[in-house]
N, C-alpha and C positions, 0 to 999 in steps of 0.2 A: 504494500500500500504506500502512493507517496505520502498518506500524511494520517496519522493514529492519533486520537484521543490522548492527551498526558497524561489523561489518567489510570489508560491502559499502555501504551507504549512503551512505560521506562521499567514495566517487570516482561521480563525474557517468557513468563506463561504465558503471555496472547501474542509474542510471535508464531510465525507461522511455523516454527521451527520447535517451538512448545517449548520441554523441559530441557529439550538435548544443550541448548545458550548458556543454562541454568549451573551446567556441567564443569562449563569449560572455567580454566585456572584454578582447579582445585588438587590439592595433593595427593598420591596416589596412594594413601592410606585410608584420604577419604573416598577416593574413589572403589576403592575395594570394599568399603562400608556399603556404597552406595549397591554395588554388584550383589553382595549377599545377603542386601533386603527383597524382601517377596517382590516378584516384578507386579504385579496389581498390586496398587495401591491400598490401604485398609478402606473398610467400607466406610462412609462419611468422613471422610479426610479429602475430599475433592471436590472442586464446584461442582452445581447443579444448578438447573432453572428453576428448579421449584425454590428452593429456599434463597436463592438471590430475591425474588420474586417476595418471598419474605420480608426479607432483610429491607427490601427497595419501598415497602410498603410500612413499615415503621420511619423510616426516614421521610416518608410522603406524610405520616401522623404526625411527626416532630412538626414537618413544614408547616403544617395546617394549627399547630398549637400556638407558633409562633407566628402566625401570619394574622388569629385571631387577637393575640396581643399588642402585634401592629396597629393594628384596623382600631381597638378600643382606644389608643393613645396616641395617637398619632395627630390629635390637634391637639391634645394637653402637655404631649412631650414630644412633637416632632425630632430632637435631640435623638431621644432612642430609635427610635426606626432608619435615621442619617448615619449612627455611630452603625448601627447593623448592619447598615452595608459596606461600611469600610472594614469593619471583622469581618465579615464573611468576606471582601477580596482573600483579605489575609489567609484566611483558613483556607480560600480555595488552593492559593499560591503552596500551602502549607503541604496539601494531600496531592497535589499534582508532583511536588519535587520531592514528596517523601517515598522512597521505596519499596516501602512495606507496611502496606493499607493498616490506618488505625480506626477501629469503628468507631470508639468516642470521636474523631476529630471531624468523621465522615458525617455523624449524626450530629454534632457542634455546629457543622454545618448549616446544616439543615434547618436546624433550630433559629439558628441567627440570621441567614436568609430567609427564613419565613417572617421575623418581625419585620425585616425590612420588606420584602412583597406586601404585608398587610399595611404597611405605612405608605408605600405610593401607592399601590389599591386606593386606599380610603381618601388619599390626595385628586384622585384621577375624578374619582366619585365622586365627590364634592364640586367636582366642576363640567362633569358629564354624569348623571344621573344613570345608573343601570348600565354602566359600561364595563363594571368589574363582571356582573354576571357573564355576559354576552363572549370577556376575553376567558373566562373560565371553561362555558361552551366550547368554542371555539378551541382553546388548547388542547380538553377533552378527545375533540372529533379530531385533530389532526396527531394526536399522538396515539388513537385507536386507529384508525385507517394506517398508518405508517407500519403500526406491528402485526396490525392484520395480512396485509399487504407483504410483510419480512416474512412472519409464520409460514404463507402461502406458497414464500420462494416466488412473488409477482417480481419484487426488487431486492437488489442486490448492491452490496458494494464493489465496485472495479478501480482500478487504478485509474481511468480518465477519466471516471466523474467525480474522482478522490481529488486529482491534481484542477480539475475545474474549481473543487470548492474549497483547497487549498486559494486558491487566485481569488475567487470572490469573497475569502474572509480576510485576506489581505487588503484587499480593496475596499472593503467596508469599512476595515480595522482606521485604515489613514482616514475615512471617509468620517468618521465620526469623533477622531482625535478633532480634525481641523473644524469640524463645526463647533464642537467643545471649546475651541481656542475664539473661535468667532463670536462665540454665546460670554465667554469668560470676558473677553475685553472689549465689549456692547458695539462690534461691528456689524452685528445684526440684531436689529431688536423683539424680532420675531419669537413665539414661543418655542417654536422647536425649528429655532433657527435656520440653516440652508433645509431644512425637512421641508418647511413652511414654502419655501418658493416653489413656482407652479410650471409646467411644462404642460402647452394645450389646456390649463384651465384644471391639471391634475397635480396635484401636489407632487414633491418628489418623495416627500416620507411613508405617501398613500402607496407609488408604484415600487419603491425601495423594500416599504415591509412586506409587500408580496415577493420579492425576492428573497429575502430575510427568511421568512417562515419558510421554501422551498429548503433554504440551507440547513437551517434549523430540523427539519423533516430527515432530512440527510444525513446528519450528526446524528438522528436516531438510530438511523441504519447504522448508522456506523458503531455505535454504541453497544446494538444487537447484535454486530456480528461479530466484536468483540468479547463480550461474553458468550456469544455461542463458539468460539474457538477456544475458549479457556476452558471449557466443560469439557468440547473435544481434546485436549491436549491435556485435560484430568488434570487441571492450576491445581494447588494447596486451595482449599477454603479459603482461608484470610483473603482469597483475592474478588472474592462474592463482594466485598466492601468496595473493590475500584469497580464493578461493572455498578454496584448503587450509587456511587458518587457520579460516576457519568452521566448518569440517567437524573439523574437531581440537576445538575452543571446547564444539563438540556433542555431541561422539560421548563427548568426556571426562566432561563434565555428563553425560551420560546414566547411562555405566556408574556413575558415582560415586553417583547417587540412586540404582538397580539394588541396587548391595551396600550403600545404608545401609538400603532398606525389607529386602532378605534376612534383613538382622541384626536388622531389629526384628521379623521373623514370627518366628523362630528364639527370640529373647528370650521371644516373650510366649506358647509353650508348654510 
């Protein structure tokens, strides 16, 4: 693949090469350890989908506790729901360059990006009425058709539409520094800055987030097929925590582009 999830690429189980990476520069005392252990693994010592599926669903609970905490305080302490999201960069940075998945850090996570989701949530809502439901919807149905669509074997990951959505996250990535830079020192006074300008009468954040959520869609794939090759290539458990962290990383980026294009159709009628 030219380009793998951080939060699956930096452990040698979701190469495609599996555990054999795992092997190499080890002593040949340990490698003799290694030879006269049982070659099947012990039973429940190896990912699986079902309890990633688990796992991935307490981290969706954490999200949702924390998101409802957001949502109540979020005009009385705007502060906390601001500070949540700059912990949760942190923590993402934390479990992405750690290499060897920690669940508290995974589920820390989770927990502190949900307050901050329930704080722009209730930001969003306050100034477009029923637009949290509608991006909730919406995240719903496009990260069920995605997995439906994966289960079915419809789509797949390959390496040309890896290296296309490598370029269009690059592209985005500068695309949304420089508005940031635009928005920081009031070279545009627009709410969501160059989003807000219009091409043909259509905004550009309206025809961007529909590219946005295509990539977003994408990275699920890629997510799922990252943990379906760690299962195949029978990862250590512990590594059920990076396929949950990816799918938290995504499904969060998702909804959050979701309700900023909502607010920018909303805005520009």
């Amino acid at each position: 693949m030219a380009l793998d999830n951080p939060a699956f690429s930096r452990n040698s189980a979701f190469s495609a090469q599996g555990g054999v990476a795992a092997a190499q520069d080890v002593s040949a005392q340990q490698l003799q350890e290694m030879y006269d252990q049982p070659s099947t693994p012990p039973a429940g010592e190896t990912m699986a989908i079902e309890t990633t599926i688990q796992k991935s669903a307490v981290a969706f609970g954490l999200l949702v506790v924390g998101a409802a905490l957001g949502w109540v305080t979020a005009e009385s302490m705007p502060f906390l729901w601001i500070g949540a999201g700059i912990v949760g960069f942190v923590l993402a940075l934390v479990n992405i360059f750690k290499k060897s998945p920690s669940p508290a850090l995974v589920l820390a996570y989770s927990a502190v990006q949900g307050v901050f989701v329930g704080g722009i949530s209730a930001f969003y809502e306050v100034q477009f009425p029923g637009i949290v439901t509608q991006a909730v919807i919406a995240t719903l149905v496009v990260v069920g058709v995605t997995l439906a669509l994966f289960a079915s074997g419809k789509i797949r990951a390959s390496k040309k539409a890896t290296k296309i959505f490598l370029i269009a996250m690059v592209g985005y990535g500068v695309f949304s520094l420089v508005n940031l830079g635009l928005m920081l020192f009031g070279v545009t006074d627009n709410a969501f800055g160059l989003r807000s300008a219009e091409i043909f009468g259509i905004p550009i954040g309206l025809l961007l987030g529909v590219l946005v959520v295509i990539m977003a869609a994408y990275s699920l794939v890629l997510d799922f097929d990252f943990i379906q090759r760690g299962v195949r290539n029978r990862a250590p458990k512990k590594f059920e925590w990076s396929g949950v962290f990816g799918i938290m990383v995504t499904v969060i980026w998702l909804y959050l582009e979701i309700l900023r294009m909502l607010a920018i159709a909303q805005s520009s009628d």
